[in-house]
N, C-alpha and C positions, 0 to 999 in steps of 0.2 A: 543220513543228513536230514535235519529237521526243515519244515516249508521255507522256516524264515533266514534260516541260512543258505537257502539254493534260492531267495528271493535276493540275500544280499548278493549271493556270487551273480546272480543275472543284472542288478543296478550295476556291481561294482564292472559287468565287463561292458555294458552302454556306457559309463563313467569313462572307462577308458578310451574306450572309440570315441569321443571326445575330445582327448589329445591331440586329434588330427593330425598332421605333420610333422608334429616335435615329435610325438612317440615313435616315429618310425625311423629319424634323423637320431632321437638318442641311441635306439635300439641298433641301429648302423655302427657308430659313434663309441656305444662303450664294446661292442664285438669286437672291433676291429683296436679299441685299445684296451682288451684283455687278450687277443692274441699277441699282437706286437709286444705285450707284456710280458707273457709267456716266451715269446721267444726270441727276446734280448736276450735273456744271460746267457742262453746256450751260445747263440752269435757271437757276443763278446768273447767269451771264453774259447770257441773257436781261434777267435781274430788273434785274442794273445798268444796261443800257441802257435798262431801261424807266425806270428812274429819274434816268438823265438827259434823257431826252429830254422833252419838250415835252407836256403835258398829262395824262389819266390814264394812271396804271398799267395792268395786264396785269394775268392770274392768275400770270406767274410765281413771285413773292413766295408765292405760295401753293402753289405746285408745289414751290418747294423746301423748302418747311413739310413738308411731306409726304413727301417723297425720303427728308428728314433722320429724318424718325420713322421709318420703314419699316428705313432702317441699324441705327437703334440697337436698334429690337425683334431684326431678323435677329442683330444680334451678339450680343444676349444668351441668346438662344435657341441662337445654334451651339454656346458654350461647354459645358454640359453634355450636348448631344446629343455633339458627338466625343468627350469623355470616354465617355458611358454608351455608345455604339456599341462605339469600340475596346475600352474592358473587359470585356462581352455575349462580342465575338468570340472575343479572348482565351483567354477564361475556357472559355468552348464547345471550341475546337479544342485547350487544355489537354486538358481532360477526357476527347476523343476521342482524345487520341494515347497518355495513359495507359491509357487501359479498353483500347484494341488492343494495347499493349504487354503491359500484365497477362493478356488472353485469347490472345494469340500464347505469353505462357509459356516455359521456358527452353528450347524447340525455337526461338525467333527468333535466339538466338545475335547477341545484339545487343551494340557496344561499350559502354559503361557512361556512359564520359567523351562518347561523341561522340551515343549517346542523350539522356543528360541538356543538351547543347546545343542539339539541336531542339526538345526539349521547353522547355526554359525559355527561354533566349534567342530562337530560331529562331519559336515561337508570339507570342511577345510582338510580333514586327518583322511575322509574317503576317497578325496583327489586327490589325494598323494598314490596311487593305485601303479596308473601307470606307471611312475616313474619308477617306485619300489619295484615293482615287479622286473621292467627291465632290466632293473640297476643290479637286484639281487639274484638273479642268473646271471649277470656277466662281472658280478664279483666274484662267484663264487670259484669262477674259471683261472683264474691268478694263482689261488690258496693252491687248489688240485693240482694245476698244472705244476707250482712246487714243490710240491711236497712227491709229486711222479718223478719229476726231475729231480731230484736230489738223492731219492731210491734208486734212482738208475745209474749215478754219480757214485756214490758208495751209502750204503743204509746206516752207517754208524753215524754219517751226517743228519741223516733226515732220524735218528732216536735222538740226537741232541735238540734237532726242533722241533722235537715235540715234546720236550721238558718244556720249553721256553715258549709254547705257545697259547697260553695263562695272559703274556704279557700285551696283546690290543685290547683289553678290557681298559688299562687306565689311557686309551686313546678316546674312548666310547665316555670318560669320564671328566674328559678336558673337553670334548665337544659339548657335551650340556654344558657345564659352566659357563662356555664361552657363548654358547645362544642365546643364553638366558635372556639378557639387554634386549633381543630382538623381538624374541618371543613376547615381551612382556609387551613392547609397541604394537605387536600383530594383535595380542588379545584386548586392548583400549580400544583399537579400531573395531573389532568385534562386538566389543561392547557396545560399541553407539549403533551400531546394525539391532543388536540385541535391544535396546532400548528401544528405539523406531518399530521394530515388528512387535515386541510388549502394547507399546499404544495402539497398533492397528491390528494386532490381538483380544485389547480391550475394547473397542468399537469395533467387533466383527458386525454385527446385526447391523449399524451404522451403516458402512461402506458394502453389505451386501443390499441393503434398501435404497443405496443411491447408487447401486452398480457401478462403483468407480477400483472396481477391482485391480485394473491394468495401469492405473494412476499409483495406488498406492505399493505397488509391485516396483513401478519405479524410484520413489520417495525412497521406501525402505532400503533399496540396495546400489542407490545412490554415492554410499562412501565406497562403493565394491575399489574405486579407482585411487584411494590411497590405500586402503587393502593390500591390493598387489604389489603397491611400491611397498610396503613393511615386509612383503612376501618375498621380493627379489633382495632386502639384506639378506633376509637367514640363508636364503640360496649361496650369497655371496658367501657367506659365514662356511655353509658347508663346501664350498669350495675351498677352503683354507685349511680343513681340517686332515688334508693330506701331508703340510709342509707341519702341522702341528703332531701329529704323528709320529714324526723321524724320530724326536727324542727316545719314546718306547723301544722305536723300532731296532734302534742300537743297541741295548741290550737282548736281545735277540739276536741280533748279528754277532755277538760276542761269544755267544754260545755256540754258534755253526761257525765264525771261523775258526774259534777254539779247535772244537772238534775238526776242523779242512786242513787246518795247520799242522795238524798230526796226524790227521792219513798224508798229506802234501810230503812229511818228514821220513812216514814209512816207506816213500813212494808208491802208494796206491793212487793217486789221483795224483795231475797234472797241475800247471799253473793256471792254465786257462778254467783247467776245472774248478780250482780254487776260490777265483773270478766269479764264477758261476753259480757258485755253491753262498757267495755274500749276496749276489743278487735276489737269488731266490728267498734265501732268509726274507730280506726286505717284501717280495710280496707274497709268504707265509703269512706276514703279518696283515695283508690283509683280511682276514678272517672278521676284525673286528668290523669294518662296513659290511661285512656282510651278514653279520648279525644283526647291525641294526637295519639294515633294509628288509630284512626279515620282520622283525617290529612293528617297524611299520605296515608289511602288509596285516599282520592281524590287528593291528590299531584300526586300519582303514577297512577292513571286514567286519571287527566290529561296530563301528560304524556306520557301514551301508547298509547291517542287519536293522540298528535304528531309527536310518532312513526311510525304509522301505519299509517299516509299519505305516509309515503316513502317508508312502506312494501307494500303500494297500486300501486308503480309504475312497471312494465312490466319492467320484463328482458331481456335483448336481450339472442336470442336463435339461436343456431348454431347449425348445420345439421353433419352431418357424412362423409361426402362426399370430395374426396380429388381433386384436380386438375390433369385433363389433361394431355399431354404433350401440349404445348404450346408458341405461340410469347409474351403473355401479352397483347391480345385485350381488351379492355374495350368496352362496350354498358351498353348505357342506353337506355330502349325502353319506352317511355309515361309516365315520372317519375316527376311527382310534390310531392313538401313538403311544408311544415310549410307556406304554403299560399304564399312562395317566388316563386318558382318556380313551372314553369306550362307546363308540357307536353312535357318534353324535350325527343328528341333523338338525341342518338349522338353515333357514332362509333369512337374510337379512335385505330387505325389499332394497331399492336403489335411491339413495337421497335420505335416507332416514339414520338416523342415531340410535344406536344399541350399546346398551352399557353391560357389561358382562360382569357379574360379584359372585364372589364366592370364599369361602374358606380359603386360608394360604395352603397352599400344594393341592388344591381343587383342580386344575390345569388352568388357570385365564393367560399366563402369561405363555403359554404352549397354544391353547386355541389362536392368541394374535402372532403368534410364528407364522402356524398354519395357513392364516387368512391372506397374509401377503407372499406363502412361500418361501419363508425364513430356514423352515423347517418342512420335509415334506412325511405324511400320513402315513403309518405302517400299513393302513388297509384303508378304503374309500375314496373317497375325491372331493377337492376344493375347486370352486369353481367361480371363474368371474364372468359375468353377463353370458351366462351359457358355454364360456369356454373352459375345461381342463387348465389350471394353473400350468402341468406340464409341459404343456402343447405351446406355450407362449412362445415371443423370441426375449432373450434376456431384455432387451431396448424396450420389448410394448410390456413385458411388466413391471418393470421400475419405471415408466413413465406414469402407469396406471393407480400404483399403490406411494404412499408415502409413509413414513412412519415418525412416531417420538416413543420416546423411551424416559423409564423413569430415573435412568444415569446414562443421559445422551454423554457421547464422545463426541468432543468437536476437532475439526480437521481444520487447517489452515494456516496461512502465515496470520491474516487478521481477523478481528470480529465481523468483518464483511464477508469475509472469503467463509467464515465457518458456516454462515447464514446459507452460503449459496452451494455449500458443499453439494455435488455431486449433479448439478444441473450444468446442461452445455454450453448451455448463452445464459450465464446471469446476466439482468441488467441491476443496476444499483438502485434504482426506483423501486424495482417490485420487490428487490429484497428489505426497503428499507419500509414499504406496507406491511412484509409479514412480520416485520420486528414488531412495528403499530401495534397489528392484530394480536399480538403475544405479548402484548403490554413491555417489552423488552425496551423499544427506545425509550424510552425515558430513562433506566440505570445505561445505555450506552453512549446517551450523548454527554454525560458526565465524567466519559471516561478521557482521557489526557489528550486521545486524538480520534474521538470519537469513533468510526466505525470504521476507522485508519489504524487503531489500536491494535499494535501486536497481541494476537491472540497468545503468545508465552507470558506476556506481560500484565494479563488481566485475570486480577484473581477471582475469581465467581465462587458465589454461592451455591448450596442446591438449588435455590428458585432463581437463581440467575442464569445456573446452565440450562435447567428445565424449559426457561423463558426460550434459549437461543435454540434451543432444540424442538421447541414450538413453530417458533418462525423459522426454523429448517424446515419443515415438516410443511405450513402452511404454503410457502414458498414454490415446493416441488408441486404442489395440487393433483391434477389428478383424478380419479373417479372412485378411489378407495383411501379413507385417513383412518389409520390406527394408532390409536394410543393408550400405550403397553404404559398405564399409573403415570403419566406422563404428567397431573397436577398434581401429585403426592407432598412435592416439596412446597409449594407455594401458599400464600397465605389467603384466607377466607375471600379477603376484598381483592388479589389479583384474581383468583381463579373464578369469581362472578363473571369479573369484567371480562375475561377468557372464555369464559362458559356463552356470556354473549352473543359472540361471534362463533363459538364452535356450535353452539344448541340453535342458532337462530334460521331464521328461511332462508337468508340468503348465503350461509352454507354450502350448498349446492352438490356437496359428495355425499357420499354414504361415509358413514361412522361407525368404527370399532372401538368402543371405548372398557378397557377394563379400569374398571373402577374398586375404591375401597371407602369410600366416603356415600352419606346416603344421600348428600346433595346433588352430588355429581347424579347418581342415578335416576333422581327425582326428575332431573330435564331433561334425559333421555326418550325418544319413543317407547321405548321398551324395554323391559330387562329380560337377559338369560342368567339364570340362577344356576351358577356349577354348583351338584355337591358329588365327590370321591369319583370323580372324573363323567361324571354322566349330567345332561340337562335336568334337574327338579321339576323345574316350571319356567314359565315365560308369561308376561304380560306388563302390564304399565308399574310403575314402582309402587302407584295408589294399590293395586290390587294384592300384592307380594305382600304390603306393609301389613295386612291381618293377619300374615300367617307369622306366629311370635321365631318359629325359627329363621324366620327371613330378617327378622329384625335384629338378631341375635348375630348374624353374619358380621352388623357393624358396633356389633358391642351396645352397651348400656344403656351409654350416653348421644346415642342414635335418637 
């Protein structure tokens, strides 16, 4: 057995323990109505002979009084146990492949399209676990137990059923058809789950710089509760699929009583056994549920096998430890990653502005990972006012660091709410400063209901979302601001007026700015000059500009 196949069989049996109560109420539930199952016809068949023959009755009459009740409690008791099972599990290994997605953070480098298909579709087929598995042990006890009892009846009966047991295939063939309607409702709901975790997919870096990981955990699987109602049709759906069965099941029967009706003639078997021998026919035929609950366990194994690459990836882990008092010094001491970057140190004093340039794929947008712990260092340490980024607690470094991005994602029902994404107490005053400060209010008070605007309803530009993602940024404050090309989109006379306020004294944080413009860099304190993952040099922009490869960094017309 390969690792990831004994990683899925270990998800899929935590997946079942899961089921709680229903799994052990269905598992009750279908035993006790595959025994009764099993041994009804013998009883009836009994009963009839007892009631031809000569004198008093038997207790069979009473035996099968009892078989008969014992089914129909089991059946009604399975139906809501395999619903409330598979929904438990579901619902559980949902939740666990989110919460490790969201704690794995934009270092899992995960596909978007092929995540959101183990998450939604992929969980839904691997919480089907328990139920298949009870189901299809205590189908399989009906078939055997017929096909014994019919051998033991006369064998010439049981080679006629098994010519005819070909025929639960077109049972298995009218149940798709007839899902299909439901199926297609379940996978729409899916869909919009799939949609919401794509967007907060797309703003991982986003929602891990404003630690609002357990907010969007909820957002995302907030349709879980009409999910489950499209989940309990097909349930109901597969509960029907036993009355839709009989039509097969009678040709089947026509072959065993064919064949009963002429041992019955030869007199080798009785009436009662005659009886007996149509019943069993009927569940011979189940065979076909038990195929398919077979199905499904290998649909739902494979599926926990691609679950369980993602529960295979490292959570980032945060320490207990709060900050300092402190400037906002940043160091990195001998910090390589992801084969980009190699051995870097770098001290960026507390209060001062650093603009990082370099070649594209130089690392800048990996060094501002690193600086806020986006991303953490294959070897070395990043370090804020003397603390191990590590060591933090989640709370004191996303209070610490704030970030913008050169395609911020914005969260929110409004343009106010986007502003104040991921902070505890917004007040609307201070978020409508950092809009100021990001030159943003002015395109939002134009907008239809100003900073009341459904943020689905406002179409932005790139320098418009750049703006709102500025004053996201400026808003959370802090003692560390990074920004990852975060004026790329904007034009000459906003990013002055930006540059302002971000380059000016009263500033008051430190500054990671990756830059690709020579302006930007020019009002920086200082530049670090990546080239193929390593520092070149560092000093003021005046001093880097003699050297013609520094110049060369911003092309020509620099």
């Amino acid at each position: 057995m390969s690792p990831i196949d004994a990683a899925a069989d270990r998800l899929l049996l935590r997946t079942a323990r899961r089921g709680g109560g229903w799994t052990a109420v269905l598992a009750s539930a279908a035993l006790a109505d595959a025994a009764g199952a099993v041994l009804l016809p013998a009883a009836l068949g009994r009963a009839v002979d007892e009631v031809l023959a000569p004198g008093p009755s038997g207790g069979a009459v009473w035996a099968c009084t009892a078989l008969i009740a014992l089914s129909a409690v089991a059946a009604v008791a399975a139906e809501p146990a395999r619903g409330g099972a598979t929904a438990r599990a579901t619902a559980w290994l949902r939740h666990a492949l989110v919460r490790r997605v969201l704690a794995v953070g934009p270092a899992g480098r995960f596909d978007p399209g092929d995540l959101t298909s183990r998450i939604v579709g992929g969980a839904a087929e691997a919480g089907t676990a328990p139920a298949a598995a009870v189901q299809a042990v205590a189908a399989a006890l009906p078939p055997v137990g017929a096909v014994v009892a019919l051998t033991l009846i006369d064998w010439r009966i049981a080679a006629a059923l098994a010519l005819a047991m070909p025929l639960p295939v077109l049972v298995l063939r009218a149940f798709m058809r007839d899902v299909s309607g439901g199926v297609r409702r379940y996978l729409d709901v899916q869909g919009v789950i799939a949609a919401r975790l794509a967007e907060a997919l797309r703003g991982f870096r986003t929602i891990a710089a404003a630690g609002t990981a357990d907010r969007e955990l909820h957002r995302i699987l907030q349709p879980l509760g009409r999910l489950r109602r499209e989940g309990e049709t097909i349930w109901r759906v597969h509960g029907l699929i036993g009355a839709r069965g009989l039509l097969s099941v009678l040709l089947l029967q026509l072959a065993v009583l064919t064949a009963a009706g002429l041992e019955l003639a030869a007199g080798r078997i009785s009436v009662g056994e005659l009886v007996a021998a149509a019943q069993y026919a009927t569940l011979a035929g189940g065979l076909g549920p038990l195929t398919a609950q077979v199905g499904r366990i290998a649909r739902a194994r494979g599926a926990a096998a691609r679950a369980a690459e993602i529960m295979a990836r490292p959570a980032v882990g945060y320490g207990e430890r709060e900050l300092p008092p402190g400037p906002g010094t940043l160091e990195l001491r001998g910090v390589s990653a992801a084969g980009v970057l190699k051995e870097i140190d770098l001290v960026v004093p507390g209060g001062t502005a650093v603009a990082v340039v370099g070649r594209s794929g130089s690392g800048k947008s990996l060094l501002a990972a690193l600086a806020g712990r986006l991303t953490d260092p294959d070897s070395g340490q990043v370090l804020l006012d003397g603390v191990p980024l590590p060591e933090l607690s989640r709370t004191a470094l996303r209070d610490a660091v704030a970030y913008a991005f050169a395609r911020p994602h914005l969260f929110g029902e409004t343009v106010l709410e986007a502003v104040g994404f991921g902070l505890r107490r917004p007040h609307a005053a201070a978020l409508q400063r950092a809009a100021v400060t990001a030159c943003a209010d002015p395109f939002i008070r134009r907008l239809p209901s100003g900073y009341a605007t459904p943020l689905a309803d406002t179409p932005l530009s790139g320098g418009q979302a750049q703006r709102l993602g500025l004053a996201r940024a400026f808003a959370r404050g802090g003692r560390l601001l990074i920004l990852d090309d975060a004026t790329s989109s904007l034009d000459t006379v906003t990013e002055q007026q930006i540059g302002r306020a971000l380059f000016g004294a009263a500033a008051g944080c430190t500054r990671l700015i990756t830059a690709h413009r020579a302006a930007t860099a020019a009002r920086a304190d200082s530049v670090v000059w990546l080239e193929g993952g390593a520092i070149r040099a560092q000093g003021s922009h005046a001093e880097l500009w003699r050297d013609p490869d520094y110049r060369a960094v911003f092309g020509e017309r620099a």
